[in-house]
PDBQT receptor file of N, H, CA, C and O in Angstrom, charges set to zero:
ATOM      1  N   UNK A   1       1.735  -3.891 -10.192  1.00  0.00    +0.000 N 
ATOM      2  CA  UNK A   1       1.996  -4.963  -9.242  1.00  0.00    +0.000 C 
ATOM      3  C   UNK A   1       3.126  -4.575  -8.294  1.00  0.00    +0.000 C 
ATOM      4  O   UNK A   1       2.941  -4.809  -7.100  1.00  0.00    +0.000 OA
ATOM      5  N   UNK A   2       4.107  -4.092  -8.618  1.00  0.00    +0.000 N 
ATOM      6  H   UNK A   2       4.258  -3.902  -9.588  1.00  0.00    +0.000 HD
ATOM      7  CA  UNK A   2       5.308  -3.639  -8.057  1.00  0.00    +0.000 C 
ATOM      8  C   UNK A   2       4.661  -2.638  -7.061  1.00  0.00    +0.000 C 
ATOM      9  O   UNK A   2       5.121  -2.942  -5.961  1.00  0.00    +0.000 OA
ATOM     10  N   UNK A   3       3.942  -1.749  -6.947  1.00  0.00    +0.000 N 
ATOM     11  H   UNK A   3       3.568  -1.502  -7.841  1.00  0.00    +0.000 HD
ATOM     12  CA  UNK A   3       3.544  -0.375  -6.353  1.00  0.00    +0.000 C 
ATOM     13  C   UNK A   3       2.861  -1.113  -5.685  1.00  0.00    +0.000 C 
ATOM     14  O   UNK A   3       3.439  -1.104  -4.599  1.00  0.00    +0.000 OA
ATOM     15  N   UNK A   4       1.223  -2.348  -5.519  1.00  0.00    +0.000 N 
ATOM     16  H   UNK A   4       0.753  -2.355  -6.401  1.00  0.00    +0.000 HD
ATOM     17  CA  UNK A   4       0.980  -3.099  -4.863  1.00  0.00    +0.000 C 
ATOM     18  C   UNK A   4       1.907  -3.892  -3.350  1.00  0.00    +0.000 C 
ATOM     19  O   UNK A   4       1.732  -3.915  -2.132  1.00  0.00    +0.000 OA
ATOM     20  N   UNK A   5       2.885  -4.438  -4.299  1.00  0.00    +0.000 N 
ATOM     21  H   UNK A   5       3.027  -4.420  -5.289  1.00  0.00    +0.000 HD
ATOM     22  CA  UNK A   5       3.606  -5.242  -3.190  1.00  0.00    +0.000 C 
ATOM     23  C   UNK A   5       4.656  -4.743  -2.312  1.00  0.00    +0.000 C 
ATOM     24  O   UNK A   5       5.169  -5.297  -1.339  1.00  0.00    +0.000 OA
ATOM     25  N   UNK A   6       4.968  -3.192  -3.008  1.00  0.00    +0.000 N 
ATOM     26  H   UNK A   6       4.551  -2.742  -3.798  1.00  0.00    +0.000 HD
ATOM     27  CA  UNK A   6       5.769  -2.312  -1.932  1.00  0.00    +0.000 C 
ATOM     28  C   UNK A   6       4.749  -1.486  -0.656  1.00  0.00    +0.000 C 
ATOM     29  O   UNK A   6       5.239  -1.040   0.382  1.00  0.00    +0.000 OA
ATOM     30  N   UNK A   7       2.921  -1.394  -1.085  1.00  0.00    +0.000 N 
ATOM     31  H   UNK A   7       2.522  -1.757  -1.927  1.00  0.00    +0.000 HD
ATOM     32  CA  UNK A   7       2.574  -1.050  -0.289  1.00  0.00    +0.000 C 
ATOM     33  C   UNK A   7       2.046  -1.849   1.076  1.00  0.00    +0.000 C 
ATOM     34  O   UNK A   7       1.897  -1.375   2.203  1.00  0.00    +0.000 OA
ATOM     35  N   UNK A   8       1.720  -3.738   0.442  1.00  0.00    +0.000 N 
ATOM     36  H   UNK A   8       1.841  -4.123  -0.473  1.00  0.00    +0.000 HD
ATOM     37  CA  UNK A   8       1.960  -4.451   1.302  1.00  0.00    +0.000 C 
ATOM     38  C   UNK A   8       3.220  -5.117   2.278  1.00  0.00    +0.000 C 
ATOM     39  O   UNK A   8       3.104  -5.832   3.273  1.00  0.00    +0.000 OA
ATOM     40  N   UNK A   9       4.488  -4.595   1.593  1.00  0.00    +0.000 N 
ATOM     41  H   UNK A   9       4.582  -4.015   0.784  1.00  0.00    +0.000 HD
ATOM     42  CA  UNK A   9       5.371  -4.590   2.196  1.00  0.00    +0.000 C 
ATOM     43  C   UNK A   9       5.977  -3.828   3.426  1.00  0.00    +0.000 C 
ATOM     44  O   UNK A   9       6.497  -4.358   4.408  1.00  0.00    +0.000 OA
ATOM     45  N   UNK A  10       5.813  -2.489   3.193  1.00  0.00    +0.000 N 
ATOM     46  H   UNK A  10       5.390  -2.059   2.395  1.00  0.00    +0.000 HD
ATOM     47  CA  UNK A  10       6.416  -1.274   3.450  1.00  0.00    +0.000 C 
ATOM     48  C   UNK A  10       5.391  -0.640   4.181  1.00  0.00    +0.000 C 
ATOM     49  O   UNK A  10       5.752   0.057   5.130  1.00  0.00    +0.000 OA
ATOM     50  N   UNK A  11       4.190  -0.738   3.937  1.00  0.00    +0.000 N 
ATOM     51  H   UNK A  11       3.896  -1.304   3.166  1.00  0.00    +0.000 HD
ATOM     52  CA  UNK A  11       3.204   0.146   4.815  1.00  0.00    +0.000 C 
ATOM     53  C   UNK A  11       3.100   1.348   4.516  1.00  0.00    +0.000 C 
ATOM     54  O   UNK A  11       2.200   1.756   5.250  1.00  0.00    +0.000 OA
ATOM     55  N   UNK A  12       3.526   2.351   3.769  1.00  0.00    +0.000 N 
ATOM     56  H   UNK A  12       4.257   2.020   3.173  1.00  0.00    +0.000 HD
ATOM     57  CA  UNK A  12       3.752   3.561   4.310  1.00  0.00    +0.000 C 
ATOM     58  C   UNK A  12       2.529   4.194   4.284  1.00  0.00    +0.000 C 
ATOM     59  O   UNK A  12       2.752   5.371   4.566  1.00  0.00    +0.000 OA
ATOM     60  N   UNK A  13       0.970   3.970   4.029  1.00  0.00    +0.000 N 
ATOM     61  H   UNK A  13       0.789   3.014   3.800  1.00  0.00    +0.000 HD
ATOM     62  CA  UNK A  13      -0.122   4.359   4.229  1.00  0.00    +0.000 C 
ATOM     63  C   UNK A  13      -0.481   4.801   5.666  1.00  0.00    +0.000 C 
ATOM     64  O   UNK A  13      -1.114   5.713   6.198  1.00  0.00    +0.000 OA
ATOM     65  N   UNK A  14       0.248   3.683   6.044  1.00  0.00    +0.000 N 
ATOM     66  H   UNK A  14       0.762   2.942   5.612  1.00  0.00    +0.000 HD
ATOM     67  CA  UNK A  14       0.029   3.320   7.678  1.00  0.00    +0.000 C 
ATOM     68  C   UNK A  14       0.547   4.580   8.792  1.00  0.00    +0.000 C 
ATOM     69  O   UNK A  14       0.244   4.838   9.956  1.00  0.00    +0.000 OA
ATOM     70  N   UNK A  15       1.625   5.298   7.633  1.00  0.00    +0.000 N 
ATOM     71  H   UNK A  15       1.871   5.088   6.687  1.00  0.00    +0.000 HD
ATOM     72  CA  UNK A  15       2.417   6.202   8.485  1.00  0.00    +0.000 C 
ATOM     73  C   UNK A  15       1.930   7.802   8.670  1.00  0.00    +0.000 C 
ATOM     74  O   UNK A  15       2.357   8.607   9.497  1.00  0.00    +0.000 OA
ATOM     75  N   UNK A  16       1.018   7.985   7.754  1.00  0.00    +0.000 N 
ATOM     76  H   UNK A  16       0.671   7.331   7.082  1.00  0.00    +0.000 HD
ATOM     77  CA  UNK A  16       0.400   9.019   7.795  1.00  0.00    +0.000 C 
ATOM     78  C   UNK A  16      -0.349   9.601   8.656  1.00  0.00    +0.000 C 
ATOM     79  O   UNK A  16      -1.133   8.732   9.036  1.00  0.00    +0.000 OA
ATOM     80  N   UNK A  17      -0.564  10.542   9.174  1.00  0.00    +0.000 N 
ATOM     81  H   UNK A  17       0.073  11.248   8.865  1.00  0.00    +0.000 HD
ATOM     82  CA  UNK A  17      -1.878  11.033  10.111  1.00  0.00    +0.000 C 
ATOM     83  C   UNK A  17      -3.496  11.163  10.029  1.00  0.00    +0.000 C 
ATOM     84  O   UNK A  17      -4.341  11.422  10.886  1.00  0.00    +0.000 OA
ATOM     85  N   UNK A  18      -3.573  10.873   8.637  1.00  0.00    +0.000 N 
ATOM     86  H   UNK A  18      -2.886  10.662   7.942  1.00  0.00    +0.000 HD
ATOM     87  CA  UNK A  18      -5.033  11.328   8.023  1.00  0.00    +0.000 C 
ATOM     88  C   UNK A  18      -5.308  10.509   6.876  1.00  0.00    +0.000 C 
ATOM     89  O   UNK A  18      -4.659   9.472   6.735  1.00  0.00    +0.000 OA
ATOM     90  N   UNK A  19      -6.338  10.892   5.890  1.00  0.00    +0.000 N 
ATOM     91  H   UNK A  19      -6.865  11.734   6.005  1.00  0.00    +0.000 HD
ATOM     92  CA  UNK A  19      -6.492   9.881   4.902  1.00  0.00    +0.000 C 
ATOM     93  C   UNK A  19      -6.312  10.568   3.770  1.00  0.00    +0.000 C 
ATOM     94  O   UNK A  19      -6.570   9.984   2.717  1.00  0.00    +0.000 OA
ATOM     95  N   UNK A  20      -5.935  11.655   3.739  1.00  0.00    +0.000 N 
ATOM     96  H   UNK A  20      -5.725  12.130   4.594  1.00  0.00    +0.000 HD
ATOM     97  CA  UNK A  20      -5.973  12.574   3.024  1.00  0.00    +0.000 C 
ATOM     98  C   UNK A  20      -4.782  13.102   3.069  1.00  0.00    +0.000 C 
ATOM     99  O   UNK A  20      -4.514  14.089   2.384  1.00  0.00    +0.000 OA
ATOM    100  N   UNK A  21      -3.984  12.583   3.796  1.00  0.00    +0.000 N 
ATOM    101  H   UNK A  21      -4.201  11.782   4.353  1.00  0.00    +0.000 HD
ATOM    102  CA  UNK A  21      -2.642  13.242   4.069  1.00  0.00    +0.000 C 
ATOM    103  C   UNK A  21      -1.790  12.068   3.030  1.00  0.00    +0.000 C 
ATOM    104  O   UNK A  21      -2.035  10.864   3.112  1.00  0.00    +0.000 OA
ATOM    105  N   UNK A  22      -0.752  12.650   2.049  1.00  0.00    +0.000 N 
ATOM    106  H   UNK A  22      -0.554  13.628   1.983  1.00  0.00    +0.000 HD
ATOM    107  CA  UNK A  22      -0.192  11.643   1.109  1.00  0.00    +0.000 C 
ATOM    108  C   UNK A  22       1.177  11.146   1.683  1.00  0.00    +0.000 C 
ATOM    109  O   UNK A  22       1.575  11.538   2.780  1.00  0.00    +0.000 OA
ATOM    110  N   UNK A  23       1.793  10.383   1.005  1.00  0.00    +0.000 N 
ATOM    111  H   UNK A  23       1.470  10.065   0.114  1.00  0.00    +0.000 HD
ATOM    112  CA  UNK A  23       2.406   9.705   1.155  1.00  0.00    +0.000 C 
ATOM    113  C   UNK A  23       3.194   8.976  -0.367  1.00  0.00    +0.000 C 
ATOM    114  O   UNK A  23       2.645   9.016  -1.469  1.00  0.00    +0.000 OA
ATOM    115  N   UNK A  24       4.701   8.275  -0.082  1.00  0.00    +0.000 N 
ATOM    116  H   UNK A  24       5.146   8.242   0.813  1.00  0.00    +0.000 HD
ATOM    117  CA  UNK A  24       5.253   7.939  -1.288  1.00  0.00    +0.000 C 
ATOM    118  C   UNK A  24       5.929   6.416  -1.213  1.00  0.00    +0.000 C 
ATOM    119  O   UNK A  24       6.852   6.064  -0.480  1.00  0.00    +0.000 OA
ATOM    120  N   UNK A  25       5.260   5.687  -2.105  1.00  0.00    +0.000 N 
ATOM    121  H   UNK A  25       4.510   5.973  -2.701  1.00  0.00    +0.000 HD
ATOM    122  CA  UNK A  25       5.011   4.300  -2.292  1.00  0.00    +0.000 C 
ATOM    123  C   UNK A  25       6.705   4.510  -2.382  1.00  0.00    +0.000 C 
ATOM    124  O   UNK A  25       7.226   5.416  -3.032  1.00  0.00    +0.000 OA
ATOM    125  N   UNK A  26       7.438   3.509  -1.614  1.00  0.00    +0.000 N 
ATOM    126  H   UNK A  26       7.014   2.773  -1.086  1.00  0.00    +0.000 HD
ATOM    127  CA  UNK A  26       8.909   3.444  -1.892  1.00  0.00    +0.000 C 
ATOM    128  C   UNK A  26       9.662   2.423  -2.934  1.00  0.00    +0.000 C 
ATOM    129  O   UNK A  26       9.086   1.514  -3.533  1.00  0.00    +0.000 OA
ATOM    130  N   UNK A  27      10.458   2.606  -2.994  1.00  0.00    +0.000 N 
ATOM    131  H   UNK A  27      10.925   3.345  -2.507  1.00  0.00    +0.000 HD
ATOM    132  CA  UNK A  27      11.707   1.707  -3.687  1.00  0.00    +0.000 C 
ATOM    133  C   UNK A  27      11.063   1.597  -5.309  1.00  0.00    +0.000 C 
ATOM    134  O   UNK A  27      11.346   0.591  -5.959  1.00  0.00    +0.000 OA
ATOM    135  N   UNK A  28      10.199   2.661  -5.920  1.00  0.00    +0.000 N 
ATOM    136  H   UNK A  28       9.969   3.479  -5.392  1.00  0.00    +0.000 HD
ATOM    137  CA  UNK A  28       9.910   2.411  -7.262  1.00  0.00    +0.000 C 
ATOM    138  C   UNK A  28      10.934   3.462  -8.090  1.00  0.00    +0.000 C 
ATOM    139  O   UNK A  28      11.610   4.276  -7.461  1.00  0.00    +0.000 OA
ATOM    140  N   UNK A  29      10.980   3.379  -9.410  1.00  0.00    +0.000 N 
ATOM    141  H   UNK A  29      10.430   2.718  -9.921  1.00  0.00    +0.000 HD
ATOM    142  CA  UNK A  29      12.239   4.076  -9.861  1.00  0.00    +0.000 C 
ATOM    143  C   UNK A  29      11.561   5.922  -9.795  1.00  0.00    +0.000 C 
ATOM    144  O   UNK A  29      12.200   6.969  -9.901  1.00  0.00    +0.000 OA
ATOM    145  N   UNK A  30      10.304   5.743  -9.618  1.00  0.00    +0.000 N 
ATOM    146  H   UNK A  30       9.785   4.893  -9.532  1.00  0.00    +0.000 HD
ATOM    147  CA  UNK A  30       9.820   7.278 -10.173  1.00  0.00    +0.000 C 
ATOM    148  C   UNK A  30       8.859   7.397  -8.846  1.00  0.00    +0.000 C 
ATOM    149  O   UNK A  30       8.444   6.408  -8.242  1.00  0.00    +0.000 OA
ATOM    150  N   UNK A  31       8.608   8.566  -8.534  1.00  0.00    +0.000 N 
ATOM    151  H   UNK A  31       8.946   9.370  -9.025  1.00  0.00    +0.000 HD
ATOM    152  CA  UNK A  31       8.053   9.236  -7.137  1.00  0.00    +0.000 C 
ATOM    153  C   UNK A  31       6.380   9.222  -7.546  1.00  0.00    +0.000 C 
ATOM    154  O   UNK A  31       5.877  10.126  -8.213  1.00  0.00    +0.000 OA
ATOM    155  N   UNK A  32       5.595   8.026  -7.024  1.00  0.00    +0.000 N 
ATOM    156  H   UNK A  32       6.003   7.291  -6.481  1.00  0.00    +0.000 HD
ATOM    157  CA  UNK A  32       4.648   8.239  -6.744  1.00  0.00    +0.000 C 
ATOM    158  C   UNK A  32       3.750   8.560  -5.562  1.00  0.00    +0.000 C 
ATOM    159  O   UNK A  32       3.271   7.615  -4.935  1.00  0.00    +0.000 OA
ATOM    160  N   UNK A  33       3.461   9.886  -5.178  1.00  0.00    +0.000 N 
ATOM    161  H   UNK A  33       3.850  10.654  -5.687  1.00  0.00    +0.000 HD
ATOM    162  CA  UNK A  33       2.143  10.086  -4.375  1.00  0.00    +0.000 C 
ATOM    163  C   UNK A  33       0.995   9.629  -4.269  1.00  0.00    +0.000 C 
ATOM    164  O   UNK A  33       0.326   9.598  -5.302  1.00  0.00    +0.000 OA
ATOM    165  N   UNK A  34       0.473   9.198  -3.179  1.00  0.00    +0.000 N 
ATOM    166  H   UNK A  34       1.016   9.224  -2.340  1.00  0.00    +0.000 HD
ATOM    167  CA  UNK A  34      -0.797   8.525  -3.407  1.00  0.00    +0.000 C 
ATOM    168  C   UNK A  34      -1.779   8.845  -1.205  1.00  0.00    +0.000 C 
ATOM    169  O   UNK A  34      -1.270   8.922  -0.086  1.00  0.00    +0.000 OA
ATOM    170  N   UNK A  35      -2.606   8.884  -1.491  1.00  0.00    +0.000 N 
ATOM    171  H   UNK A  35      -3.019   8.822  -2.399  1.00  0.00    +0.000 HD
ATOM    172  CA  UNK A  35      -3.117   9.302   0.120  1.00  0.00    +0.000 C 
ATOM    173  C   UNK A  35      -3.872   8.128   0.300  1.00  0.00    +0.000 C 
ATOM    174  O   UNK A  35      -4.166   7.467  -0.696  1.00  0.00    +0.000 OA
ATOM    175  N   UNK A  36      -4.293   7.707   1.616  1.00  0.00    +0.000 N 
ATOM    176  H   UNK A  36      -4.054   8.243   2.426  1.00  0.00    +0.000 HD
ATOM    177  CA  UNK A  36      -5.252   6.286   1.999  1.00  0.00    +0.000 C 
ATOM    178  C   UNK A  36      -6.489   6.635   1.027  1.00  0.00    +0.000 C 
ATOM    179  O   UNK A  36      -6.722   5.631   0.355  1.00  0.00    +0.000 OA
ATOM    180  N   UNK A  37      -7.269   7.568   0.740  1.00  0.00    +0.000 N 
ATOM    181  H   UNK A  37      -7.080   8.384   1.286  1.00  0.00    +0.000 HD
ATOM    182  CA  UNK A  37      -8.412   7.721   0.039  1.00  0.00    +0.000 C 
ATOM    183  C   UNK A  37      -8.464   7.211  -1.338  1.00  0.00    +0.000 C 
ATOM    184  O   UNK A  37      -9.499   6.884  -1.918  1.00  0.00    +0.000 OA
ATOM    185  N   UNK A  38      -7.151   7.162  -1.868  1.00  0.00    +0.000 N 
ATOM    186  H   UNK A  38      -6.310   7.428  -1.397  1.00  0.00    +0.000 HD
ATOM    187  CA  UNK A  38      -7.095   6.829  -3.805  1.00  0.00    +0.000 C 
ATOM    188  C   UNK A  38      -6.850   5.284  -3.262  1.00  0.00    +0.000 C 
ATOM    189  O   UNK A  38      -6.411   4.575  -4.168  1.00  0.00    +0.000 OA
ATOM    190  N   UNK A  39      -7.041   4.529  -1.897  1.00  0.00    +0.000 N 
ATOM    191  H   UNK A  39      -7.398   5.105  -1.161  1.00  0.00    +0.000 HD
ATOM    192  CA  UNK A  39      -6.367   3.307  -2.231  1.00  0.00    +0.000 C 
ATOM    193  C   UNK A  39      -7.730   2.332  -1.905  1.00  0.00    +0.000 C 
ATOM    194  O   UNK A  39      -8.732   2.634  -1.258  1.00  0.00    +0.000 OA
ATOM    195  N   UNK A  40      -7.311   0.722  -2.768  1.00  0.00    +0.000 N 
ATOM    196  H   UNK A  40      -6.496   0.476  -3.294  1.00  0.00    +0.000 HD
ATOM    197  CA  UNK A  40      -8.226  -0.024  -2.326  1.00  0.00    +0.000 C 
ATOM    198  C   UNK A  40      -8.807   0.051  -0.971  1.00  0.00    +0.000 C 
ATOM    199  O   UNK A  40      -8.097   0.469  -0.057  1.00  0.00    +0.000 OA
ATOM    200  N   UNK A  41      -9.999  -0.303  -0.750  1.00  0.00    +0.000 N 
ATOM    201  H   UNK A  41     -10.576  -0.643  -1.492  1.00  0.00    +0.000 HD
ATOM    202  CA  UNK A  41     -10.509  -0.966   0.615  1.00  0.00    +0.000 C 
ATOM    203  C   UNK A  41      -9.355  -1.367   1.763  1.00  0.00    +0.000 C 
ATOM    204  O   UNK A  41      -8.895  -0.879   2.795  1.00  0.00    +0.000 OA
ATOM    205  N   UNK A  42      -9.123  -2.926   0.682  1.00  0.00    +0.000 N 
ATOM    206  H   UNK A  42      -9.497  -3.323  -0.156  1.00  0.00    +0.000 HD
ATOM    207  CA  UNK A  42      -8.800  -3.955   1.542  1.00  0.00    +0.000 C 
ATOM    208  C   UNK A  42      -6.971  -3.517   2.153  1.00  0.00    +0.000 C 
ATOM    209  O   UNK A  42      -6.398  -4.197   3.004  1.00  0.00    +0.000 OA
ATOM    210  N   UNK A  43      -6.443  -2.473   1.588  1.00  0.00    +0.000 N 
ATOM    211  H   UNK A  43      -6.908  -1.921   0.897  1.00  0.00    +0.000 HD
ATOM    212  CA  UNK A  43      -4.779  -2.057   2.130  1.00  0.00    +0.000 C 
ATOM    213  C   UNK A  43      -5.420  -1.269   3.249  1.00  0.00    +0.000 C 
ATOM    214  O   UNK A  43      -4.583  -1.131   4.141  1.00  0.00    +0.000 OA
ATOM    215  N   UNK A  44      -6.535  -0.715   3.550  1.00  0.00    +0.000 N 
ATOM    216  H   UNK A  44      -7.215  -0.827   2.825  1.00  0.00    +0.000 HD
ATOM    217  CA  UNK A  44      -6.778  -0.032   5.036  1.00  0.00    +0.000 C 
ATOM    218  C   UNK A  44      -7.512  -0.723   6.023  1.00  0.00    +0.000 C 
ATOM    219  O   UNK A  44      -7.822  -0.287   7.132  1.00  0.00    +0.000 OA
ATOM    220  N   UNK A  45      -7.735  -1.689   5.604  1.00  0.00    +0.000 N 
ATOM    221  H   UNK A  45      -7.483  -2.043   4.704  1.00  0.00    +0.000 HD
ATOM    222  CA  UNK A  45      -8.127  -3.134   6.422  1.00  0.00    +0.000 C 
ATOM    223  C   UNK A  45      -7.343  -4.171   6.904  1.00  0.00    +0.000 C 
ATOM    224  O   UNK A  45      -6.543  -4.791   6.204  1.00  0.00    +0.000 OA
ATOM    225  N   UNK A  46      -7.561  -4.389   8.149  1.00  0.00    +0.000 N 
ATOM    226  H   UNK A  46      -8.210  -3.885   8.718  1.00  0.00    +0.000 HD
ATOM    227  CA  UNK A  46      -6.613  -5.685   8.565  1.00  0.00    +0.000 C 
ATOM    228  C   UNK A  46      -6.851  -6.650   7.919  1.00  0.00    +0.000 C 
ATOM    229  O   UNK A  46      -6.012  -7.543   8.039  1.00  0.00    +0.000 OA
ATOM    230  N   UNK A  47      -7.512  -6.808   7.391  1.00  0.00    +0.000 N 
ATOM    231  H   UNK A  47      -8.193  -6.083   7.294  1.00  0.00    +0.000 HD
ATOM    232  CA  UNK A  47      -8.392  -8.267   7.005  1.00  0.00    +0.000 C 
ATOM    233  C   UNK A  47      -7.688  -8.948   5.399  1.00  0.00    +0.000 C 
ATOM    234  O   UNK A  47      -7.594  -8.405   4.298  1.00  0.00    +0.000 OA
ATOM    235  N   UNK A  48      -7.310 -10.242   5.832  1.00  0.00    +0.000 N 
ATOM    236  H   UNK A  48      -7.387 -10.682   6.727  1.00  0.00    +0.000 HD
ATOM    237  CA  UNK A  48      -6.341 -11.046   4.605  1.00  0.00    +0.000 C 
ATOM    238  C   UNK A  48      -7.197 -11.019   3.495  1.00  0.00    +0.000 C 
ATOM    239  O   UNK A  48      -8.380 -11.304   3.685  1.00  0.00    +0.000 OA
ATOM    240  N   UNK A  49      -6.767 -10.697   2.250  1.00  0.00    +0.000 N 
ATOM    241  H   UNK A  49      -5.806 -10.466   2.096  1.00  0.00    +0.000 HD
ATOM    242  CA  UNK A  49      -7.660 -11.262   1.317  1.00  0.00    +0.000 C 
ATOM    243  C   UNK A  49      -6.642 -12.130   0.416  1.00  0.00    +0.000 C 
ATOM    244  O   UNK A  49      -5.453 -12.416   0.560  1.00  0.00    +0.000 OA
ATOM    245  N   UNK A  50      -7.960 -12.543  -0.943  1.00  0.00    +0.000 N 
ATOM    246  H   UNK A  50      -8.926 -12.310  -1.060  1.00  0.00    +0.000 HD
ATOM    247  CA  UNK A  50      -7.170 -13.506  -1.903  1.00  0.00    +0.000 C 
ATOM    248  C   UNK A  50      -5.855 -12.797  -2.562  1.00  0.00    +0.000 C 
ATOM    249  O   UNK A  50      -4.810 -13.364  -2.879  1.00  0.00    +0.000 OA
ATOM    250  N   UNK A  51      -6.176 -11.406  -2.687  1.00  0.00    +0.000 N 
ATOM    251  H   UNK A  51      -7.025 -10.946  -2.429  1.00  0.00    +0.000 HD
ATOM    252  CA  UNK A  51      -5.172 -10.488  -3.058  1.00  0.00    +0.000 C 
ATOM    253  C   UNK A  51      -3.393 -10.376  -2.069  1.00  0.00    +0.000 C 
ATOM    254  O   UNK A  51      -2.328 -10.093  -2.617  1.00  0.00    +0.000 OA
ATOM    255  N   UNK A  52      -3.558 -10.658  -0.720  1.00  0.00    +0.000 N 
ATOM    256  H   UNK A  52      -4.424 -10.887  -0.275  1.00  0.00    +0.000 HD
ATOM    257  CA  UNK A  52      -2.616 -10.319  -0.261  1.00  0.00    +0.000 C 
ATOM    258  C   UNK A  52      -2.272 -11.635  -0.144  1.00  0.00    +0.000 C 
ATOM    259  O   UNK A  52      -1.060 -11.847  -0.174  1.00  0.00    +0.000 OA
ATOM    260  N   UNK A  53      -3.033 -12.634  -0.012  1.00  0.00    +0.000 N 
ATOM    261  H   UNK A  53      -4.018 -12.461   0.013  1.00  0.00    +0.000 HD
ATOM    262  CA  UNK A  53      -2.340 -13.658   0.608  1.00  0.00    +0.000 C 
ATOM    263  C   UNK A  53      -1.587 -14.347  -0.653  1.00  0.00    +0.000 C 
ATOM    264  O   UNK A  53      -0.826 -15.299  -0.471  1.00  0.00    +0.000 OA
ATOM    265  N   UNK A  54      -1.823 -13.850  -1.854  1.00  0.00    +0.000 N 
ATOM    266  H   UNK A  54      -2.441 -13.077  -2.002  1.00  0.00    +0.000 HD
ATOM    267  CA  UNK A  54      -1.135 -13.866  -2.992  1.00  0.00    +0.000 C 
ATOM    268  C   UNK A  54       0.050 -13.740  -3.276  1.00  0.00    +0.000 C 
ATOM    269  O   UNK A  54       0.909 -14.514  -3.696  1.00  0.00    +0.000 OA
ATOM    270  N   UNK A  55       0.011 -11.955  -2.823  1.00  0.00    +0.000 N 
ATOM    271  H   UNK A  55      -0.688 -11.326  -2.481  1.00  0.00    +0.000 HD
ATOM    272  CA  UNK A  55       1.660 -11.406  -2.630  1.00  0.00    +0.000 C 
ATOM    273  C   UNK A  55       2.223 -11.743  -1.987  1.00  0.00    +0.000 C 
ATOM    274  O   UNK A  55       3.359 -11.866  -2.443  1.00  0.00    +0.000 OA
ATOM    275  N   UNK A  56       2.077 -12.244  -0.297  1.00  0.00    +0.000 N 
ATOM    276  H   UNK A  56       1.153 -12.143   0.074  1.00  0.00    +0.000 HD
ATOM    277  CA  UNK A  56       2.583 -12.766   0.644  1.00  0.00    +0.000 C 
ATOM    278  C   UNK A  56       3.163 -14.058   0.138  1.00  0.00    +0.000 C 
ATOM    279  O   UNK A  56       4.247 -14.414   0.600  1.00  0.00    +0.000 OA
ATOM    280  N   UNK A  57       2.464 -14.906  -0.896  1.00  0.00    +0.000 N 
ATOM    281  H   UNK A  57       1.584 -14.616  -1.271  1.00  0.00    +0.000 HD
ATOM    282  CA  UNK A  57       3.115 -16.089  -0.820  1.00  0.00    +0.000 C 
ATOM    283  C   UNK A  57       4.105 -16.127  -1.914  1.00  0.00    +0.000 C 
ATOM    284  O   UNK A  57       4.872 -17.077  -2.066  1.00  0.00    +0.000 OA
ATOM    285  N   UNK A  58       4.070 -14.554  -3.061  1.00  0.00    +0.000 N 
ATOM    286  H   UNK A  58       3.446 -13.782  -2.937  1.00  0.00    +0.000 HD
ATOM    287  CA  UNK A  58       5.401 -14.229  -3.904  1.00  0.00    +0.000 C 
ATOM    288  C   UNK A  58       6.552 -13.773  -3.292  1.00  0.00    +0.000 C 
ATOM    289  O   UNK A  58       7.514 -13.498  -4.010  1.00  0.00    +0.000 OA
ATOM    290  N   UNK A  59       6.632 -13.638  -2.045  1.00  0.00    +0.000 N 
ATOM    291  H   UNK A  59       5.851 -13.861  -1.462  1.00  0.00    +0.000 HD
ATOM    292  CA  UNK A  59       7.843 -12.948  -1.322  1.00  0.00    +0.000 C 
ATOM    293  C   UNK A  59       8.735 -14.132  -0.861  1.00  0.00    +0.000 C 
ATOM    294  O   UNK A  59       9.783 -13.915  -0.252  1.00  0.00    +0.000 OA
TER     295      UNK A  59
């Protein structure tokens, strides 16, 4: 959940050049890598779901 709501927070998928190009979910205690391809659908979609509008309303 934590790795979830730092990637709806933080974006850093967003910052990459490719989908395949990785990237590191921030502010968790241990360094996880992860590229747009290992991730749900709906984090490379604009589109709200029941999922975000979830986290959005835990912040």
């Amino acid at each position: 959940m934590c790795a979830s709501l730092n990637l709806l927070l933080y974006q850093p998928h967003k910052k990459v050049s490719s989908d395949s190009e990785s990237f590191v979910i921030p502010n968790l205690p241990n360094k996880i890598k992860m590229t747009r391809n290992q991730l749900p659908a709906f984090f490379n979609q604009n589109v709200e779901t029941e999922f975000t509008k979830l986290n959005k309303a835990s912040i």
